[in-house]
C-alpha positions in Angstrom: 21.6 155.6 35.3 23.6 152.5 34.7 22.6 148.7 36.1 26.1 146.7 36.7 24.8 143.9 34.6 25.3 146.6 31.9 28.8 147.9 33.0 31.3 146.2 30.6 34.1 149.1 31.8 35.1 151.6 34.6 37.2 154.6 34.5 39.7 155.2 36.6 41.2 158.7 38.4 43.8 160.3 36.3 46.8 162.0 37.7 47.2 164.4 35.0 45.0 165.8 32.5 48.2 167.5 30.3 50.9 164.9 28.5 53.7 166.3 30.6 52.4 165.2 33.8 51.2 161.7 32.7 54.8 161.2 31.8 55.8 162.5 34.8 53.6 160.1 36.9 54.5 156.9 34.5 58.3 157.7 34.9 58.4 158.8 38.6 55.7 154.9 39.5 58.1 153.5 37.1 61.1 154.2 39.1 59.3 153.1 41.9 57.6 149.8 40.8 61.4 149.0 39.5 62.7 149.5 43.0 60.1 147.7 44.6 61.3 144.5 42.1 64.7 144.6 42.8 64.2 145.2 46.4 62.0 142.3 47.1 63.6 140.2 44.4 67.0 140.5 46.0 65.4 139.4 49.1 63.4 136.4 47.9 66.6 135.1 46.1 68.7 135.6 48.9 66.6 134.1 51.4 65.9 131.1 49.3 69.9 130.3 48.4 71.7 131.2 51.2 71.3 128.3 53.9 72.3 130.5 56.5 68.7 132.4 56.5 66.8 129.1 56.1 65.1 130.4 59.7 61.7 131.1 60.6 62.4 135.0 60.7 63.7 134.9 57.1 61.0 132.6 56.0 58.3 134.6 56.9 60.2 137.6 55.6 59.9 136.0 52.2 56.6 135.7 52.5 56.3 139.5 53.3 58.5 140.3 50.0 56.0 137.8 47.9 53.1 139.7 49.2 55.0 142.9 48.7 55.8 142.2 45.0 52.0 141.2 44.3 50.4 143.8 45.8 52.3 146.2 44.2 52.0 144.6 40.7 47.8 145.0 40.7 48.1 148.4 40.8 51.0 150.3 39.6 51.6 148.8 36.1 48.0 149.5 35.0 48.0 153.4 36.3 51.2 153.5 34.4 50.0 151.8 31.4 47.0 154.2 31.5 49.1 157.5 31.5 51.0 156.0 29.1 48.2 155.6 26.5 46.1 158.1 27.9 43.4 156.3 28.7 40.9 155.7 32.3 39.6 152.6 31.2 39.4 149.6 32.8 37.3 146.4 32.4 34.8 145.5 34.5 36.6 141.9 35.2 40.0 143.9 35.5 38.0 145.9 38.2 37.1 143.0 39.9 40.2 141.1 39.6 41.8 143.7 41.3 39.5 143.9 44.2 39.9 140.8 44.9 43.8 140.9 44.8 44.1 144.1 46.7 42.5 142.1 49.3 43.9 139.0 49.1 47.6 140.5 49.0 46.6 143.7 51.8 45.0 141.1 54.1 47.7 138.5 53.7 50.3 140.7 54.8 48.4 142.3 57.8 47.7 138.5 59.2 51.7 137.5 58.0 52.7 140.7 59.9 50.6 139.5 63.0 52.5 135.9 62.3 55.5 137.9 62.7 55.3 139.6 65.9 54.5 136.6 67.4 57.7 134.9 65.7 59.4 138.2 67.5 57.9 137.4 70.8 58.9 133.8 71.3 62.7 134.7 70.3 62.8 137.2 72.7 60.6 136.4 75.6 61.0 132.3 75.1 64.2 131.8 73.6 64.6 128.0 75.2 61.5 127.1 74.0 61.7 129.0 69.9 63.1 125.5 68.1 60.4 123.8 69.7 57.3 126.2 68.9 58.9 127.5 65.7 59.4 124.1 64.1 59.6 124.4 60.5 56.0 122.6 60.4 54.6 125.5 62.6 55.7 127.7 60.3 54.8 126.9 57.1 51.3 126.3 58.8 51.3 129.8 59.8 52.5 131.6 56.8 49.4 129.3 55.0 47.0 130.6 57.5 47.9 134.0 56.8 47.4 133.6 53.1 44.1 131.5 53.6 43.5 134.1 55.7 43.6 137.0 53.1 42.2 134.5 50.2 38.6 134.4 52.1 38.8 138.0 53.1 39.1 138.6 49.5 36.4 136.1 48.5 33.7 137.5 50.3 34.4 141.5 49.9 34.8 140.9 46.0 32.0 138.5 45.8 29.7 140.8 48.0 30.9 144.3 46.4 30.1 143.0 43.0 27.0 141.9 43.5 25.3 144.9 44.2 23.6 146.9 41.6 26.1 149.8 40.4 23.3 152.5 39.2 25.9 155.8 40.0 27.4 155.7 36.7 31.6 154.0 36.6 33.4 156.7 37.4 36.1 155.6 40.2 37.5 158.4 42.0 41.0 156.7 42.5 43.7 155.3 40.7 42.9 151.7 41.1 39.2 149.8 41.8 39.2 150.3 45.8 35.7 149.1 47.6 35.1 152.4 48.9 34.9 153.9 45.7 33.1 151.5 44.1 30.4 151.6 46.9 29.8 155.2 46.1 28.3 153.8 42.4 25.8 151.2 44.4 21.9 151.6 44.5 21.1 153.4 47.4 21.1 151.0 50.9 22.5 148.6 49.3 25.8 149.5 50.3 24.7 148.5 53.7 25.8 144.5 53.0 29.2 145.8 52.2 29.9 147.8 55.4 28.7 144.9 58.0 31.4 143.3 56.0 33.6 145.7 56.5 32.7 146.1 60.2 33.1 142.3 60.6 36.9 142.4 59.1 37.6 145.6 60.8 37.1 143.7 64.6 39.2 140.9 63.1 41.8 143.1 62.1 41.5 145.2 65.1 42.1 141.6 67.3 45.3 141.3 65.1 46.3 144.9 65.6 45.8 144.6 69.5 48.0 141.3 69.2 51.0 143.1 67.7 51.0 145.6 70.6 50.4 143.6 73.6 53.2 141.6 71.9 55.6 144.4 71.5 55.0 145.8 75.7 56.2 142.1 76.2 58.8 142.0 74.1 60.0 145.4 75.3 60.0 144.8 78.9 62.0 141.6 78.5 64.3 143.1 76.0 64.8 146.2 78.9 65.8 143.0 81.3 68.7 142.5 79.3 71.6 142.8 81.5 74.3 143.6 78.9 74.1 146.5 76.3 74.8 144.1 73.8 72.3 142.1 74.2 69.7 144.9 73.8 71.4 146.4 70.7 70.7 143.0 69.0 67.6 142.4 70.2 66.3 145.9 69.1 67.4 145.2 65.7 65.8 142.0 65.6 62.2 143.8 66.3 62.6 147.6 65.6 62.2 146.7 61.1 59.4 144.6 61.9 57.6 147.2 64.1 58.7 150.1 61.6 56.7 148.2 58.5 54.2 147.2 61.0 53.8 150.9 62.4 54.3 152.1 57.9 51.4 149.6 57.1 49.0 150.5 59.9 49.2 153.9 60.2 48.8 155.0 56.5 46.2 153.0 56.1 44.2 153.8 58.9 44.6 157.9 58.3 43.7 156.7 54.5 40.4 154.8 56.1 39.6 156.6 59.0 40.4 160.4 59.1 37.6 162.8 59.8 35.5 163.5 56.6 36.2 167.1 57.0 39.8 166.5 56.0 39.0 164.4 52.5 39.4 166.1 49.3 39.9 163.6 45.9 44.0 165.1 46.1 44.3 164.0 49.7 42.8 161.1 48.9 44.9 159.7 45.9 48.0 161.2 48.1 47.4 158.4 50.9 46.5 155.8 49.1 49.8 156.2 46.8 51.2 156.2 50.7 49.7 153.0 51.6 49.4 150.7 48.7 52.7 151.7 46.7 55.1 153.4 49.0 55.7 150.4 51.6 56.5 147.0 48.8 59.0 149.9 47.8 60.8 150.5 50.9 60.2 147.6 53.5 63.5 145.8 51.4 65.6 148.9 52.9 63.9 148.7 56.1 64.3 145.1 56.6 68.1 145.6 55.5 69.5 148.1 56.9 70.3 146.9 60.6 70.1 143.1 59.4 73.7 141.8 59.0 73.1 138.7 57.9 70.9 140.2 55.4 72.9 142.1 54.1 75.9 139.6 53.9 73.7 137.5 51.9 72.8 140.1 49.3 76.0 141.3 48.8 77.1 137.4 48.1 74.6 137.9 45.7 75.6 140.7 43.8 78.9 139.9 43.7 78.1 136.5 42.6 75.8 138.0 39.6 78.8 140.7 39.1 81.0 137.4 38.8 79.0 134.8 36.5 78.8 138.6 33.6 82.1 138.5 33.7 
């Protein structure tokens, strides 16, 4: 039995136990981690020097790519250092540290997400009135809300979780410090703190989650007023990445949180949280452009501007 005051380390799930496959798994999130820079990197460069996407849409977007790019970068790098150097170690501060910026990052985007939708719904369902409500003001007051939003979120599950005495041993049964694992270590009941917590966030973030939808059935129902075919086309592409990372986001992470606990077994497990926490920074930069014109205009100024200037 172990007291947390005591714990200086934990040890995290491996993915492999032979060299072969921890190479495997540090090439294959290598290749990943890499895409997810470039992806998000391309986007935060183009959005912040071409004037053209100086817009609340893009804006926000870049946002989404900075959130994208951190929440990928608490995780990834150390799994892969650790099959690198095989090794499950991890400090007790890096534990915590990461906690608290899985949840900062997570809950940032979920609440920027929710800022988007609603960016979504006054271009389509209040076009007349978007300059005035989507004021460049407005908007930096919402993207900050969204990351206050996830800073106290994170402030109060990290300061909470880690107060509780840890007597089941360090042993984290996932590749990076989640809560859930880390509540299976805690003194019995006094887990119980932690999940009115959770229960607390989870009617928040079900408020949010009910916002994007009742959103969307407006946003639909004006978009199917549209008289001219065009006018659909371009309002479906405005919406349809938004509610494709949206729909990535929730639904991983709610199968990873709330499927029946006859379906969990430690590979399943690992297998959705890879699908929630790495897989969309990865691939929301392809989703965002690959219907988005001016998007994509911009980024391939900015290649061949790169191409250029190493000449």
């Amino acid at each position: 039995m172990s007291n947390s005051s005591s714990l200086n380390e934990f040890l995290l799930l491996a993915f492999a136990d032979t060299r072969e496959l921890q190479l495997l798994h540090f090439s294959l999130f290598l290749g990943i981690y890499l895409a997810a820079l470039l992806g998000n990197g391309l986007i935060i460069t183009a959005v912040a020097c071409d004037h053209h996407l100086h817009t609340p849409m893009y804006f926000f977007l870049l946002n989404l790519s900075l959130l994208d790019l951190g929440s990928i970068s608490i995780t990834v790098p150390k799994s892969m250092a650790n099959s690198l150097w095989n090794t499950r170690a991890i400090s007790y501060s890096g534990c915590a540290a990461q906690v608290f910026l899985a949840f900062f990052l997570f809950g940032g985007e979920f609440f920027l997400l929710t800022v988007m939708a609603y960016d979504r719904f006054v271009a389509i369902c209040k076009p007349l009135h978007y300059g005035t409500i989507m004021g460049s003001r407005a908007c930096v007051k919402m993207a900050a809300a969204a990351w206050a939003g996830g800073f106290f979120h994170a402030l109060l599950h990290t300061a909470n979780t880690f107060s509780m005495p840890l007597c089941q041993g360090n042993v984290v049964d996932q590749f990076f410090c989640e809560v859930p694992e880390i509540l299976k270590l805690s003194c019995s009941d006094s887990y119980l703190r932690e999940a009115g917590l959770i229960v607390s966030f989870a009617c928040l973030f079900f408020g949010c989650f009910v916002f994007i939808v009742l959103s969307y059935v407006q946003i639909f129902t004006a978009v199917l007023r549209i008289p001219s075919e065009q006018g659909r086309h371009k309002a479906f592409s405005m919406c349809l990445p938004h509610l494709t990372v949206v729909s990535l986001f929730i639904s991983t992470g709610i199968f990873a949180y709330l499927k029946p606990p006859s379906l969990s077994s430690p590979a399943l497990d690992l297998v959705l949280t890879v699908l929630y926490s790495v897989v969309p920074p990865a691939v929301n930069p392809l989703i965002y452009s690959m219907r988005n014109k001016e998007l994509k205009d911009a980024l391939r100024k900015l290649i061949q501007l790169v191409l250029v200037q190493q000449k």
